[in-house]
mmCIF file of the N, C-alpha and C atoms, coordinates in Angstrom:
data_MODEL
# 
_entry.id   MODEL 
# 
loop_
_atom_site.group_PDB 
_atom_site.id 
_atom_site.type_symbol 
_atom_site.label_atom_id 
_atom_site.label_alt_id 
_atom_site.label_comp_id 
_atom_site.label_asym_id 
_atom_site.label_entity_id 
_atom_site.label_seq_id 
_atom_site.pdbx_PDB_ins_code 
_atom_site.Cartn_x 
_atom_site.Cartn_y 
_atom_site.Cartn_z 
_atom_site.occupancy 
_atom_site.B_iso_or_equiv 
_atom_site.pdbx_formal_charge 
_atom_site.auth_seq_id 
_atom_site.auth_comp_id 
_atom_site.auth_asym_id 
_atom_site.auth_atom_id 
_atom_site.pdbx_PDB_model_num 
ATOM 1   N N  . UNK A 1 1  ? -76.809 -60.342 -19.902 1.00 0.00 ? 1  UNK A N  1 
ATOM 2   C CA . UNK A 1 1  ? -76.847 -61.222 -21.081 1.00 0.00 ? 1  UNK A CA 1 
ATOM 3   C C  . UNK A 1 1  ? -75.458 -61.731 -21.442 1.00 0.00 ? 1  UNK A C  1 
ATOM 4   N N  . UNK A 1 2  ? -75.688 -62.916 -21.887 1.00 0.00 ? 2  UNK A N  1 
ATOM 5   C CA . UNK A 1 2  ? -74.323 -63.597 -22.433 1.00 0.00 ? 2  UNK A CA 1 
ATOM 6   C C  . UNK A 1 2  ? -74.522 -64.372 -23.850 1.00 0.00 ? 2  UNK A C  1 
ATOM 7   N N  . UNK A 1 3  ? -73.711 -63.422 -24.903 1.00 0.00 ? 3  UNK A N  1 
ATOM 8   C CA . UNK A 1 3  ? -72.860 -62.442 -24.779 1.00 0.00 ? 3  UNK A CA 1 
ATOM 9   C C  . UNK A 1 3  ? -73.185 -61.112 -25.078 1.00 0.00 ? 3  UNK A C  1 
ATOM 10  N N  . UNK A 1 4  ? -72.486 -60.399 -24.146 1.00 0.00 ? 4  UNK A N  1 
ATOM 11  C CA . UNK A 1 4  ? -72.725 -58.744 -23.927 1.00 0.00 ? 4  UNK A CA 1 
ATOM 12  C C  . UNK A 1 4  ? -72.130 -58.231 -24.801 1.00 0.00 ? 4  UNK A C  1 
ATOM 13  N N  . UNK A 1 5  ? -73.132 -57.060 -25.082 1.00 0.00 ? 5  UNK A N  1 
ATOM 14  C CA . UNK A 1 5  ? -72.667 -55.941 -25.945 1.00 0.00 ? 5  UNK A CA 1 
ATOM 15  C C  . UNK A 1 5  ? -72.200 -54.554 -24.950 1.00 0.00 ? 5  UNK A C  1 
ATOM 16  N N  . UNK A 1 6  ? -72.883 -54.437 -23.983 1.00 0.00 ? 6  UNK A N  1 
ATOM 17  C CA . UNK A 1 6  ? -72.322 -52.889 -23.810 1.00 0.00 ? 6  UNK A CA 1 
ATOM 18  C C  . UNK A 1 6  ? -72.747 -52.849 -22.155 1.00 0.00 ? 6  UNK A C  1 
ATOM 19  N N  . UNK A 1 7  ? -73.161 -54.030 -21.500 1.00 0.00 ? 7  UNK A N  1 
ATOM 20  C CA . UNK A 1 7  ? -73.213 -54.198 -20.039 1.00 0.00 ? 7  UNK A CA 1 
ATOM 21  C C  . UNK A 1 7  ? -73.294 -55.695 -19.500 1.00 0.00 ? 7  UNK A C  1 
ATOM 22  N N  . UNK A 1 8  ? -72.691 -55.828 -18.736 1.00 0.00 ? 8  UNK A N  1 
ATOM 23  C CA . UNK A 1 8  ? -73.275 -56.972 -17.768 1.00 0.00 ? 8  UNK A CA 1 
ATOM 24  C C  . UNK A 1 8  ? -73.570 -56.771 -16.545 1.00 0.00 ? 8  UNK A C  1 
ATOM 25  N N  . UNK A 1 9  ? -74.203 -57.890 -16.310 1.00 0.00 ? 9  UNK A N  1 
ATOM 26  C CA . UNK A 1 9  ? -75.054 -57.413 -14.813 1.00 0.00 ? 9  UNK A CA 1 
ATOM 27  C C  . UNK A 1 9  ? -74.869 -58.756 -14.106 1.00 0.00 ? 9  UNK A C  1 
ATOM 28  N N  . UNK A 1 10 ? -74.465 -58.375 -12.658 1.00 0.00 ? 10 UNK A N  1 
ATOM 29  C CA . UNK A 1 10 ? -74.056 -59.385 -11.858 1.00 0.00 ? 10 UNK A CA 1 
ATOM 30  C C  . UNK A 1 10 ? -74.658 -59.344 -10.796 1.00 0.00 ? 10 UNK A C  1 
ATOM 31  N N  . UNK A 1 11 ? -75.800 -60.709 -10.331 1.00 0.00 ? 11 UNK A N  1 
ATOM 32  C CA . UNK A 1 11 ? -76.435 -61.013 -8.635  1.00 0.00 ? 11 UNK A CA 1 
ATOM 33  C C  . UNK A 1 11 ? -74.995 -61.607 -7.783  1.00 0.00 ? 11 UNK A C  1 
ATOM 34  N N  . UNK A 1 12 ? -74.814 -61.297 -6.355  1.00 0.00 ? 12 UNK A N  1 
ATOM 35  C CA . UNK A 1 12 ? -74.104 -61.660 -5.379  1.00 0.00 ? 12 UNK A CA 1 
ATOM 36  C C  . UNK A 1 12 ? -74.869 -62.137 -4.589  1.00 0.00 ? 12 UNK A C  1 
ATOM 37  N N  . UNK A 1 13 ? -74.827 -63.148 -4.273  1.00 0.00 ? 13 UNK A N  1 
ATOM 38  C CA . UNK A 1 13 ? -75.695 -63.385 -3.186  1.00 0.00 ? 13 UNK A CA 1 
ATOM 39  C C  . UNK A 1 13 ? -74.777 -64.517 -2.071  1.00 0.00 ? 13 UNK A C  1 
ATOM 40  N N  . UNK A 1 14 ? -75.231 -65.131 -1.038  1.00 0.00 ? 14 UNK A N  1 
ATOM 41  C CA . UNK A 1 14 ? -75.014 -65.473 0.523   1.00 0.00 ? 14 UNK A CA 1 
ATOM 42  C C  . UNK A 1 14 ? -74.678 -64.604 1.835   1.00 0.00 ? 14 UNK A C  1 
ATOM 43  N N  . UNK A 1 15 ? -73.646 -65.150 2.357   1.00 0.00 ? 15 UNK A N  1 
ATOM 44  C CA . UNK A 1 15 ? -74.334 -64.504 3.707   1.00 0.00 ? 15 UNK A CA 1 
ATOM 45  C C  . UNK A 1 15 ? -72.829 -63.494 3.842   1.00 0.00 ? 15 UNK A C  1 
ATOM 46  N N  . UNK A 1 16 ? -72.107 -63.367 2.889   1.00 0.00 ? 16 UNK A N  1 
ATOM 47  C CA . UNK A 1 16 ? -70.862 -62.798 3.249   1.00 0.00 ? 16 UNK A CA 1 
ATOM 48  C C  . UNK A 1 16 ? -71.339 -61.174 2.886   1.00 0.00 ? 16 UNK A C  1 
ATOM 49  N N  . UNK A 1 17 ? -70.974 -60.565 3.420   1.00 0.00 ? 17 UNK A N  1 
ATOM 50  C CA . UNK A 1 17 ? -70.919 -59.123 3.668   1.00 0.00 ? 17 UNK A CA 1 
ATOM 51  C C  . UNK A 1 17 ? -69.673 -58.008 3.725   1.00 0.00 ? 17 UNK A C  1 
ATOM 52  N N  . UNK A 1 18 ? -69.289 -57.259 2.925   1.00 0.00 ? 18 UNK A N  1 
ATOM 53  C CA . UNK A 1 18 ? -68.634 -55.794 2.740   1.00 0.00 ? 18 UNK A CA 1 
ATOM 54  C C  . UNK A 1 18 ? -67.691 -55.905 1.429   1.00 0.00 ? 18 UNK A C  1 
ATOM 55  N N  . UNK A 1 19 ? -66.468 -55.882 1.179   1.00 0.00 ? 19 UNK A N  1 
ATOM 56  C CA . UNK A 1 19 ? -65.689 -55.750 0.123   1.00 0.00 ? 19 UNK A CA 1 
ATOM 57  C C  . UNK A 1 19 ? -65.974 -56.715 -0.361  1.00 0.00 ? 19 UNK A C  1 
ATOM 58  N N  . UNK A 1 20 ? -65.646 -56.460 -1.697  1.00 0.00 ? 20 UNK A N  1 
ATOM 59  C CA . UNK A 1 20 ? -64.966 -57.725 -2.708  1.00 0.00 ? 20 UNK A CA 1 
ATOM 60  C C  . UNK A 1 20 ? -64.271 -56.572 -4.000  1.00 0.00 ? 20 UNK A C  1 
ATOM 61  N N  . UNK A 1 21 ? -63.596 -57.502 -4.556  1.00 0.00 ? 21 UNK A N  1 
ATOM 62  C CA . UNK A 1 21 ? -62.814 -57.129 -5.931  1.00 0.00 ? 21 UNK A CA 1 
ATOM 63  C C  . UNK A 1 21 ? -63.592 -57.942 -7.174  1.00 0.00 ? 21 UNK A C  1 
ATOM 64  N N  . UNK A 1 22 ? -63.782 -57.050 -8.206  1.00 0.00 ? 22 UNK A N  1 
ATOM 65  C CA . UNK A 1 22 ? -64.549 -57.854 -9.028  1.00 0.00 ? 22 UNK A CA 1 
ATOM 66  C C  . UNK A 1 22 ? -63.259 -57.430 -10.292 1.00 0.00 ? 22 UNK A C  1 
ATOM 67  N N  . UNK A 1 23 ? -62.976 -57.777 -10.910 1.00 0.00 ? 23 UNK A N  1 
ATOM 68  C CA . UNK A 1 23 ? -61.639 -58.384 -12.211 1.00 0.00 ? 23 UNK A CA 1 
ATOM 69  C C  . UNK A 1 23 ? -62.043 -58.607 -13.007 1.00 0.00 ? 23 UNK A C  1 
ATOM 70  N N  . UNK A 1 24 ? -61.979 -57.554 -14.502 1.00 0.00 ? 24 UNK A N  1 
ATOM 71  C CA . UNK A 1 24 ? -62.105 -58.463 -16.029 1.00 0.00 ? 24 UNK A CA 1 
ATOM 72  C C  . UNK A 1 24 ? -60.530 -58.820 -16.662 1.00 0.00 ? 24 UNK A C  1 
ATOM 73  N N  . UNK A 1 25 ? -60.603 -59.614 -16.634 1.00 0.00 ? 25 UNK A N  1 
ATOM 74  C CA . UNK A 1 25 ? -59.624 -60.602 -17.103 1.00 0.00 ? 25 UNK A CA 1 
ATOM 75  C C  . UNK A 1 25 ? -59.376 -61.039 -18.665 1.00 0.00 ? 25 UNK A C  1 
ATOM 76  N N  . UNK A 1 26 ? -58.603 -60.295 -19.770 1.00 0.00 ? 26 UNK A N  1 
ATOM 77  C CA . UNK A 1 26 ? -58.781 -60.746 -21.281 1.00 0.00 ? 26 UNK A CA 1 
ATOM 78  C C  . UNK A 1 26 ? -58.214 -62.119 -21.365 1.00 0.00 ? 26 UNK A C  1 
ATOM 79  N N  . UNK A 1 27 ? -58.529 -62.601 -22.758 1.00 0.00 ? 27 UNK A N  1 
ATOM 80  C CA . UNK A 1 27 ? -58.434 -63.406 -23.269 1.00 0.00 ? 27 UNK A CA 1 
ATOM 81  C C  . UNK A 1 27 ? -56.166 -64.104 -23.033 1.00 0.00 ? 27 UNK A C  1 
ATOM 82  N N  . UNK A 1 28 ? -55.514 -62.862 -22.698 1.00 0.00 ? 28 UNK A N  1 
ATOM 83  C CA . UNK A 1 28 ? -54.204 -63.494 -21.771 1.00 0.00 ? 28 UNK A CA 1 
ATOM 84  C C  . UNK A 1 28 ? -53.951 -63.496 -20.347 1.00 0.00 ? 28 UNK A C  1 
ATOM 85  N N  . UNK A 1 29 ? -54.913 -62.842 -20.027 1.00 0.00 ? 29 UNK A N  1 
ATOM 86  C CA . UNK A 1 29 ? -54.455 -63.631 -18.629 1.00 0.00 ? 29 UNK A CA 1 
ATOM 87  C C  . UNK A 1 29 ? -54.785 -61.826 -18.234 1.00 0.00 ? 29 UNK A C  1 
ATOM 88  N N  . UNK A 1 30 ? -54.715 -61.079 -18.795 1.00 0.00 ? 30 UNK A N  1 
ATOM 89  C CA . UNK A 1 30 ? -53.767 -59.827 -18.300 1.00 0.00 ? 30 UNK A CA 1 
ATOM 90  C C  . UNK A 1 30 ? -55.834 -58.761 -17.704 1.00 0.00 ? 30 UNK A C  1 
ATOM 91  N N  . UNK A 1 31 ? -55.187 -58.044 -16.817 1.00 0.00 ? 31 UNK A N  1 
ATOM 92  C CA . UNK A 1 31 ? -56.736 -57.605 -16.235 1.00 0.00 ? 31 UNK A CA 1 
ATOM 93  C C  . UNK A 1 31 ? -56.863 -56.259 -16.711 1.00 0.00 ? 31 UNK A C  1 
ATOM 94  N N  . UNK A 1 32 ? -58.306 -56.569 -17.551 1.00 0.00 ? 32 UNK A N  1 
ATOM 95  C CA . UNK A 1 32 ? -58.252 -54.828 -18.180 1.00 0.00 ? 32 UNK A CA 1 
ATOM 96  C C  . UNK A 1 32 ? -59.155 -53.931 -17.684 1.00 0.00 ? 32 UNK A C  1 
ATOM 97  N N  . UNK A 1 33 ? -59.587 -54.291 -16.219 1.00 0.00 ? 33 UNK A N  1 
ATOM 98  C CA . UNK A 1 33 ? -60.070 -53.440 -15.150 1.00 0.00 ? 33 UNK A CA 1 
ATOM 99  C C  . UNK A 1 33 ? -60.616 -54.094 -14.352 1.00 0.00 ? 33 UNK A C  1 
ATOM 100 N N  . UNK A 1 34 ? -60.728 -53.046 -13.157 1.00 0.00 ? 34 UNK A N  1 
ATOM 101 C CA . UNK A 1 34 ? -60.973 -53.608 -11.903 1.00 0.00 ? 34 UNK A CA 1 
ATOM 102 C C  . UNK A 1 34 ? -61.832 -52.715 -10.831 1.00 0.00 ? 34 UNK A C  1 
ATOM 103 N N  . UNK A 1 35 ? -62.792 -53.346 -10.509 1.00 0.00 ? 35 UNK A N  1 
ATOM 104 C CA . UNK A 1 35 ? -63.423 -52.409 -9.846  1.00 0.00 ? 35 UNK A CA 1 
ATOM 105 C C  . UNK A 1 35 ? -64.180 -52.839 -8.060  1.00 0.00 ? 35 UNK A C  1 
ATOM 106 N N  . UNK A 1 36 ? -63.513 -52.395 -7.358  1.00 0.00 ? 36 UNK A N  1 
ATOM 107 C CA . UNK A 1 36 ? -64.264 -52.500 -6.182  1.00 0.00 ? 36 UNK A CA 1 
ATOM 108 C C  . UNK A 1 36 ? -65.498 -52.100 -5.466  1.00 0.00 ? 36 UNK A C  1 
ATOM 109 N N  . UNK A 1 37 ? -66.685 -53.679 -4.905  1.00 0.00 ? 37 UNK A N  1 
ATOM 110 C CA . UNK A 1 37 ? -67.678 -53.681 -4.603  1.00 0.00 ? 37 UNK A CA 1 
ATOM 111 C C  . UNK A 1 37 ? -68.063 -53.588 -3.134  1.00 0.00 ? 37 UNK A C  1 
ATOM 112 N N  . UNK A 1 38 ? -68.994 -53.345 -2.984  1.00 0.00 ? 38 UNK A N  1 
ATOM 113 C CA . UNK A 1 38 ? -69.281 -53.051 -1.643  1.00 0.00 ? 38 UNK A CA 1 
ATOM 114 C C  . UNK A 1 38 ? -70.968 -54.348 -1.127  1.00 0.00 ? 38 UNK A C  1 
ATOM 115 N N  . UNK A 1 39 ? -71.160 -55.179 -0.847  1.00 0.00 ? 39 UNK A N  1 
ATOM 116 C CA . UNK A 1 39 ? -71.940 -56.221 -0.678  1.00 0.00 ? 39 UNK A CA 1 
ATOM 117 C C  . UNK A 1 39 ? -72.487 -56.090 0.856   1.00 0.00 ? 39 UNK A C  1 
ATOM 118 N N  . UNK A 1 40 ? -73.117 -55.596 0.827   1.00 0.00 ? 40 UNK A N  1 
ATOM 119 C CA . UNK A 1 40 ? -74.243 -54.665 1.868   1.00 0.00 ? 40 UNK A CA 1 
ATOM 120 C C  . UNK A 1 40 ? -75.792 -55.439 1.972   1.00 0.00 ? 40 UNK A C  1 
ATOM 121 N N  . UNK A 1 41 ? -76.090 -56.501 1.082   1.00 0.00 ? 41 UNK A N  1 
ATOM 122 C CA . UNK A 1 41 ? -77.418 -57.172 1.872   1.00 0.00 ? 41 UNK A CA 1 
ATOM 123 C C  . UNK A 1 41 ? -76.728 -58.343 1.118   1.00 0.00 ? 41 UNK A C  1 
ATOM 124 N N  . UNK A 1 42 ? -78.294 -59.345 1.971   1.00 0.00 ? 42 UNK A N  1 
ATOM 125 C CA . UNK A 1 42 ? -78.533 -60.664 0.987   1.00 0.00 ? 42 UNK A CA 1 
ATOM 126 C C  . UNK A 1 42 ? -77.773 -60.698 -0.316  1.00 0.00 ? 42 UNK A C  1 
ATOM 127 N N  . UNK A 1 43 ? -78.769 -60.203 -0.908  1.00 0.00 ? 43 UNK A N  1 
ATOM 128 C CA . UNK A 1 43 ? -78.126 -60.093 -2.648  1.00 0.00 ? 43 UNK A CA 1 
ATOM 129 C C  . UNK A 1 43 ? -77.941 -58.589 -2.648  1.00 0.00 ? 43 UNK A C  1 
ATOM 130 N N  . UNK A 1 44 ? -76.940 -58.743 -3.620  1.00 0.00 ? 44 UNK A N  1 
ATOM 131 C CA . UNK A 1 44 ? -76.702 -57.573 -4.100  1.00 0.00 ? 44 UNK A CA 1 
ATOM 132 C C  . UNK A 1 44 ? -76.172 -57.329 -5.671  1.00 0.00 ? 44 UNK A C  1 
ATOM 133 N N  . UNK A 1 45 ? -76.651 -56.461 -6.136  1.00 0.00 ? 45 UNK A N  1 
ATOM 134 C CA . UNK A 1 45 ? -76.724 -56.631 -7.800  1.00 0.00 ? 45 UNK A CA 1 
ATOM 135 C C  . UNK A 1 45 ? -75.522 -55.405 -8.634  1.00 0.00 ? 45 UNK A C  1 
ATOM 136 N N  . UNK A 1 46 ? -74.787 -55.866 -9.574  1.00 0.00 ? 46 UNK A N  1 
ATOM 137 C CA . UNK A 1 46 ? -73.691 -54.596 -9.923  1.00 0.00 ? 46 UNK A CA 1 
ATOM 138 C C  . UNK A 1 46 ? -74.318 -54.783 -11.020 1.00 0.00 ? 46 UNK A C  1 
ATOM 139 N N  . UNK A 1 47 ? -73.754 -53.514 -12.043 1.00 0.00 ? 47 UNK A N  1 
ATOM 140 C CA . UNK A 1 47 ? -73.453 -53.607 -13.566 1.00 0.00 ? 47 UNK A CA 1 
ATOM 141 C C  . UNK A 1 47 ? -72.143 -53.019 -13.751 1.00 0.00 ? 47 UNK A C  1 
ATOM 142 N N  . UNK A 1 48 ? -71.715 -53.720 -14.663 1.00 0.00 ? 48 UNK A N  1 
ATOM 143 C CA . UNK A 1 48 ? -70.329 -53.529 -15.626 1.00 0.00 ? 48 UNK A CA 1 
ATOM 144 C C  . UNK A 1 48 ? -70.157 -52.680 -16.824 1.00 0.00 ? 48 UNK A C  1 
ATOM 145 N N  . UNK A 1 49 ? -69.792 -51.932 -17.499 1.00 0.00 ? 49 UNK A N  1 
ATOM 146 C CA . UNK A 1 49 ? -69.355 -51.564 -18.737 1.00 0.00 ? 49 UNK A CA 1 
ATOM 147 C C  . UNK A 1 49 ? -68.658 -52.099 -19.465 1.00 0.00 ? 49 UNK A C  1 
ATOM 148 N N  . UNK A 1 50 ? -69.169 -52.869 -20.586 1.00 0.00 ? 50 UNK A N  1 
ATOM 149 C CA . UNK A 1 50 ? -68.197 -53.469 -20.606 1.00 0.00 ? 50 UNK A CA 1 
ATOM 150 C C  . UNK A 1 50 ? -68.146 -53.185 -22.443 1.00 0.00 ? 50 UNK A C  1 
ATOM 151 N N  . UNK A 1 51 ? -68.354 -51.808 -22.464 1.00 0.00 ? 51 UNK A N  1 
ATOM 152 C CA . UNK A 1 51 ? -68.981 -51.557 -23.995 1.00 0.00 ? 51 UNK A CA 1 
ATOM 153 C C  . UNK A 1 51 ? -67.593 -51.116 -24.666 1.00 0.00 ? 51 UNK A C  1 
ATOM 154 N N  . UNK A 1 52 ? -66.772 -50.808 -24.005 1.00 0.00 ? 52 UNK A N  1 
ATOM 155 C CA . UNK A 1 52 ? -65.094 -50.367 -24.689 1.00 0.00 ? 52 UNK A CA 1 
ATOM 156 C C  . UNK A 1 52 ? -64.161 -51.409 -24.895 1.00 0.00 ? 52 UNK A C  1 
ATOM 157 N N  . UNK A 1 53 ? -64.665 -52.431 -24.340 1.00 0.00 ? 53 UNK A N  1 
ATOM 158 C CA . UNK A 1 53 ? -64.175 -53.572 -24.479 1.00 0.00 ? 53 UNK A CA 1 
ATOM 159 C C  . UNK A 1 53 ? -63.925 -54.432 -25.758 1.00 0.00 ? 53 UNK A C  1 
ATOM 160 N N  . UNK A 1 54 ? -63.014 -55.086 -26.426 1.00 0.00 ? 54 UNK A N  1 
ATOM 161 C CA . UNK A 1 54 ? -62.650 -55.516 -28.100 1.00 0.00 ? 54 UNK A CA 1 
ATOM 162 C C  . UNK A 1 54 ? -63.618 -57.109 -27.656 1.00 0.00 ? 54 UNK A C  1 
ATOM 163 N N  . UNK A 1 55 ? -63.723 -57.279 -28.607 1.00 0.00 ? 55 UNK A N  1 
ATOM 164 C CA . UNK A 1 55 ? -65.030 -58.205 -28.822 1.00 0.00 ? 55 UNK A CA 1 
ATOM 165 C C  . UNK A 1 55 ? -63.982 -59.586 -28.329 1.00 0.00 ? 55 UNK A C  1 
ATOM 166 N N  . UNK A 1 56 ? -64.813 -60.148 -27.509 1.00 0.00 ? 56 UNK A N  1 
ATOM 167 C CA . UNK A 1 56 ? -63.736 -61.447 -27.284 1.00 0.00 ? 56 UNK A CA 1 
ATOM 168 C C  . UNK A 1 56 ? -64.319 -62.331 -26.131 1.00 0.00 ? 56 UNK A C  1 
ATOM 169 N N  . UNK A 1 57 ? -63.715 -63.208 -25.414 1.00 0.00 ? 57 UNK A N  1 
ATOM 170 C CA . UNK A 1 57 ? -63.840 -63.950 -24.380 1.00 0.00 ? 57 UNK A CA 1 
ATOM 171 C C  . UNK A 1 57 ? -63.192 -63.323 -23.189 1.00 0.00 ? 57 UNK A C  1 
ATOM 172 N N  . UNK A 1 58 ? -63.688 -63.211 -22.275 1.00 0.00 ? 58 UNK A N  1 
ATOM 173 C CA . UNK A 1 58 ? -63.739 -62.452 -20.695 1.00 0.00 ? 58 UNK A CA 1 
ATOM 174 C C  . UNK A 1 58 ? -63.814 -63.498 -19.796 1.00 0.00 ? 58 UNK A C  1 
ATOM 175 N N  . UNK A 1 59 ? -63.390 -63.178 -18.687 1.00 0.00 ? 59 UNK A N  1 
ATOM 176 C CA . UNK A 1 59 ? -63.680 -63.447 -17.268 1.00 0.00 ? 59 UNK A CA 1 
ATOM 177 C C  . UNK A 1 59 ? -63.579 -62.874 -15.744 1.00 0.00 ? 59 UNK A C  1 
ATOM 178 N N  . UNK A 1 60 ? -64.467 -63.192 -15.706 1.00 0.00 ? 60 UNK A N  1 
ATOM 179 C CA . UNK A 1 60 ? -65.087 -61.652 -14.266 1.00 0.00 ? 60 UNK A CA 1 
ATOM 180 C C  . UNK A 1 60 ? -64.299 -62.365 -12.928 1.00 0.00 ? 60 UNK A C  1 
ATOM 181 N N  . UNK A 1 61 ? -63.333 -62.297 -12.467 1.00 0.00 ? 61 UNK A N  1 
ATOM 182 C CA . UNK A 1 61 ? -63.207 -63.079 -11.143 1.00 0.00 ? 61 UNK A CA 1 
ATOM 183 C C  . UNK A 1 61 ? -63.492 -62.135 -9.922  1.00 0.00 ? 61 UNK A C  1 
ATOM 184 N N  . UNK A 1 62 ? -64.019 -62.991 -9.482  1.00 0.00 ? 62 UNK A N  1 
ATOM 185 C CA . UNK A 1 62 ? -64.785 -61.914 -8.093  1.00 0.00 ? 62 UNK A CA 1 
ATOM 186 C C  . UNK A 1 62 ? -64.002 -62.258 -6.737  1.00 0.00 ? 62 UNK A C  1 
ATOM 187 N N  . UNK A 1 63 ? -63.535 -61.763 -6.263  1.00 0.00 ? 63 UNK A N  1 
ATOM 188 C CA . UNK A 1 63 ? -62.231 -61.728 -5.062  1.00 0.00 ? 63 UNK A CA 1 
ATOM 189 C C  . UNK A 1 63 ? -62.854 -61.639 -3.572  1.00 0.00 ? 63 UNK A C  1 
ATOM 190 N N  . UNK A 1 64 ? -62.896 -62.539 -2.613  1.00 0.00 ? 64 UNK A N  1 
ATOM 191 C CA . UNK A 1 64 ? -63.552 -61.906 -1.177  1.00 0.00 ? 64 UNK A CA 1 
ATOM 192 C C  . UNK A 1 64 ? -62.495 -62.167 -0.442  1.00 0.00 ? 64 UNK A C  1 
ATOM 193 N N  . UNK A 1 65 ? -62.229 -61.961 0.936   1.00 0.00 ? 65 UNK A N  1 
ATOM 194 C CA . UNK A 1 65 ? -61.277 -62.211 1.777   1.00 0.00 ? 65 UNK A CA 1 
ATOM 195 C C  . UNK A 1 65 ? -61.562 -63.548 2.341   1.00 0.00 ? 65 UNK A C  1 
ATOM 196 N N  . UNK A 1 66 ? -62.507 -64.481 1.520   1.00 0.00 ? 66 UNK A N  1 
ATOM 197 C CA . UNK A 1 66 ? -62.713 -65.901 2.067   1.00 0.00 ? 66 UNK A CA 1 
ATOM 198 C C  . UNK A 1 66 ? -62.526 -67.080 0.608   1.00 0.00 ? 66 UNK A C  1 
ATOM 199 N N  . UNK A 1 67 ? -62.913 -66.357 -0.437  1.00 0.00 ? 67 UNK A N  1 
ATOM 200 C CA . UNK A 1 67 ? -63.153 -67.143 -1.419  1.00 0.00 ? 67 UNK A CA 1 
ATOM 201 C C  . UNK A 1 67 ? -63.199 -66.100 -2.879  1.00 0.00 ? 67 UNK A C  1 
ATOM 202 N N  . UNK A 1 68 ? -63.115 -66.964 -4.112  1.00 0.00 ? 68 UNK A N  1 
ATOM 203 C CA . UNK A 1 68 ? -62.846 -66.376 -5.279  1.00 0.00 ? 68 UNK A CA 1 
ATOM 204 C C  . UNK A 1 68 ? -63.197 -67.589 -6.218  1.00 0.00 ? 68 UNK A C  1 
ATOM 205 N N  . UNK A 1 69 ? -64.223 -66.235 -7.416  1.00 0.00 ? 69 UNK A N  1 
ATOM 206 C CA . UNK A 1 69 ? -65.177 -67.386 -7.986  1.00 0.00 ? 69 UNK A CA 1 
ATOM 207 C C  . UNK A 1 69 ? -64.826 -66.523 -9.649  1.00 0.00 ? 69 UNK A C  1 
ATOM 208 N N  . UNK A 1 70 ? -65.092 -67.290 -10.487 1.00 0.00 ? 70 UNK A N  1 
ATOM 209 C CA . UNK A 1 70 ? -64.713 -66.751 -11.657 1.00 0.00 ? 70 UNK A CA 1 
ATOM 210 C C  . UNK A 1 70 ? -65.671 -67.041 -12.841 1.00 0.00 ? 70 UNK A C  1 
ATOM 211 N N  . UNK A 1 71 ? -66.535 -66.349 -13.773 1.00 0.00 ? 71 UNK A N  1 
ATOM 212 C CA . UNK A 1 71 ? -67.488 -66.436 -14.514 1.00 0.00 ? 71 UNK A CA 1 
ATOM 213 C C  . UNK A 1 71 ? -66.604 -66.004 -16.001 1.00 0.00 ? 71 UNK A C  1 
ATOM 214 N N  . UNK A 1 72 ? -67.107 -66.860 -17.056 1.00 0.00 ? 72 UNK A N  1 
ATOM 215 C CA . UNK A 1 72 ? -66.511 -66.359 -18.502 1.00 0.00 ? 72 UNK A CA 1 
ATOM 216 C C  . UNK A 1 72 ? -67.827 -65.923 -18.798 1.00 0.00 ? 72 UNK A C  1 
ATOM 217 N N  . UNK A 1 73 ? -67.297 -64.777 -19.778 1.00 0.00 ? 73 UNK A N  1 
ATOM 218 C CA . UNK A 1 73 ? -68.515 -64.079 -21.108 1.00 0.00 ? 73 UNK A CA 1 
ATOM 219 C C  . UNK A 1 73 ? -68.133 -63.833 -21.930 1.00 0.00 ? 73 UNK A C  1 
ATOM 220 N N  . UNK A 1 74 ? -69.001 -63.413 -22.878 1.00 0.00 ? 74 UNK A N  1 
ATOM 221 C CA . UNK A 1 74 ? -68.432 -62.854 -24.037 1.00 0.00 ? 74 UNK A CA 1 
ATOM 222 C C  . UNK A 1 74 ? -69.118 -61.983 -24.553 1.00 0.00 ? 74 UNK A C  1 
ATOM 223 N N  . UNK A 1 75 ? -67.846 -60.840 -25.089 1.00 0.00 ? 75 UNK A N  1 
ATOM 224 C CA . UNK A 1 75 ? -68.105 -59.446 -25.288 1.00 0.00 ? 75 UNK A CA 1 
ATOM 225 C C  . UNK A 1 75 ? -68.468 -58.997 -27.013 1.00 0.00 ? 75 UNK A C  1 
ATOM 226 N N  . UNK A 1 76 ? -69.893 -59.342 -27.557 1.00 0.00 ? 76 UNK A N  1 
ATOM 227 C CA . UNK A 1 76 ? -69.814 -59.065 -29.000 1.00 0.00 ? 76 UNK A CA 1 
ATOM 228 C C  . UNK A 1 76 ? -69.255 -58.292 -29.363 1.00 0.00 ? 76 UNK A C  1 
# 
């Protein structure tokens, strides 16, 4: 859901397969965690915590060794 209170949940999907870096990113720039994924089928689905988090505007950038995609939310 957007905007999250205490999780988000993220589909991956195409044809790329194994690592990625997924990044929450505050409202300066600065990353207030980071957590590495593992992308093992088709789709593949994470959740976040994102419940300690100060209420604000986010962005998830998701890191592959081909490409990097970046989603805003917001954290009630």
């Amino acid at each position: 859901p957007n905007p999250a209170k205490d999780i988000i949940k993220l589909e991956v999907s195409g044809s790329f397969y194994g690592q990625l870096s997924a990044t929450i990113i505050n409202q300066i720039g600065q990353p207030v965690a980071v957590r590495m994924l593992n992308k093992n089928s088709r789709t593949s689905s994470f959740s976040f915590d994102v419940e300690n988090l100060t209420p604000g505007v986010y962005h998830l950038r998701l890191t592959t060794p081909y490409l990097s995609k970046t989603i805003q939310f917001v954290k009630q």
